[in-house]
C-alpha positions as CSV (number, residue, x, y, z in Angstrom):
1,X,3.5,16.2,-22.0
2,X,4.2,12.6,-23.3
3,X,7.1,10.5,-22.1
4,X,8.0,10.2,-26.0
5,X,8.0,14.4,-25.8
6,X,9.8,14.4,-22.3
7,X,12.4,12.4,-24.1
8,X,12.6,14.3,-27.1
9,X,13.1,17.1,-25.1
10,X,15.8,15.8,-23.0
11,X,17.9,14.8,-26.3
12,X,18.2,18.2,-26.9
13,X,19.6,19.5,-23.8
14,X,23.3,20.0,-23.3
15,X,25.3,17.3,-21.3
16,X,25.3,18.8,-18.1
17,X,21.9,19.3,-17.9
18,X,20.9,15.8,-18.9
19,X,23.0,14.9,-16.1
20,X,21.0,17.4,-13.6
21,X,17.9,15.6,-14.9
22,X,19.0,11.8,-14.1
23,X,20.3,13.2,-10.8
24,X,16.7,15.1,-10.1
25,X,15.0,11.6,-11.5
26,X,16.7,9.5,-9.5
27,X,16.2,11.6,-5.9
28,X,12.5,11.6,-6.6
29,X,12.8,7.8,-6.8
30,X,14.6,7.8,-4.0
31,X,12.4,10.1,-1.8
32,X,9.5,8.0,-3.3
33,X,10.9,4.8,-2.1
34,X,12.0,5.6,1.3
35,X,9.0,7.2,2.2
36,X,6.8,3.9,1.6
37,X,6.4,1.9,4.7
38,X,8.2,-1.5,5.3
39,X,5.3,-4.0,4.0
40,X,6.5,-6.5,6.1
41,X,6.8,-4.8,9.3
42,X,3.4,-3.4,9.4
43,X,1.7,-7.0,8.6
44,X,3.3,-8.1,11.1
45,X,1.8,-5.5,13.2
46,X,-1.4,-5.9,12.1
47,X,-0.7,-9.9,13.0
48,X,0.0,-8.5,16.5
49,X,-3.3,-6.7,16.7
50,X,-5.3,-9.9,15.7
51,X,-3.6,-12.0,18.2
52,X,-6.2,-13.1,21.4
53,X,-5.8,-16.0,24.0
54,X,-9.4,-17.1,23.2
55,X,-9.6,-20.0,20.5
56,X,-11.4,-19.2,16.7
57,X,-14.5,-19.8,17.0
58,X,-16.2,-23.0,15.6
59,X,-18.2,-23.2,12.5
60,X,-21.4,-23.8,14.4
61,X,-20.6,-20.4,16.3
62,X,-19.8,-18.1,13.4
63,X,-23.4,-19.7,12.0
64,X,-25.1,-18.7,15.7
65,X,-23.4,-14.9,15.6
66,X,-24.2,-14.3,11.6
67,X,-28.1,-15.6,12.9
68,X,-28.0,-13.0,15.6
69,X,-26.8,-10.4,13.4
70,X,-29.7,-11.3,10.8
71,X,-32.2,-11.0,13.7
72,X,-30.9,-8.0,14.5
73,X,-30.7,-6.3,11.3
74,X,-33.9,-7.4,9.9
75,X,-36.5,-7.9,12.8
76,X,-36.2,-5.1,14.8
């Protein structure tokens, strides 16, 4: 069913069940809503998981590993 049909349909309902409707709508949204996770909090997590007491490697390190890897992949 369309949303254009849905609303059709819903003009011809009595009051009270209109009502009922919006009231069944807007739980749904509700329930939706709540149940998505707090963005913010879980990046932050994720953050936390990153976190190391080593320093970022240097440019001329990242190039050395990704070499390694290559070798690794490809000659063996």
């Amino acid at each position: 069913m369309s949303l254009q049909e849905l609303k059709e349909q819903a003009f011809k309902l009595s009051v009270s069940d209109r009502l009922a409707l919006v009231s069944a709508i807007i739980d749904s949204l509700q329930n939706t809503l709540s149940s998505q996770p707090n963005r913010k909090a879980l990046i932050q997590q994720m953050r936390g998981l990153l976190k190391t007491d080593q320093p970022s490697p240097t440019d001329a390190e990242v190039a050395e590993m990704l070499q390694e890897r290559r070798v690794e992949k490809y000659v063996q």
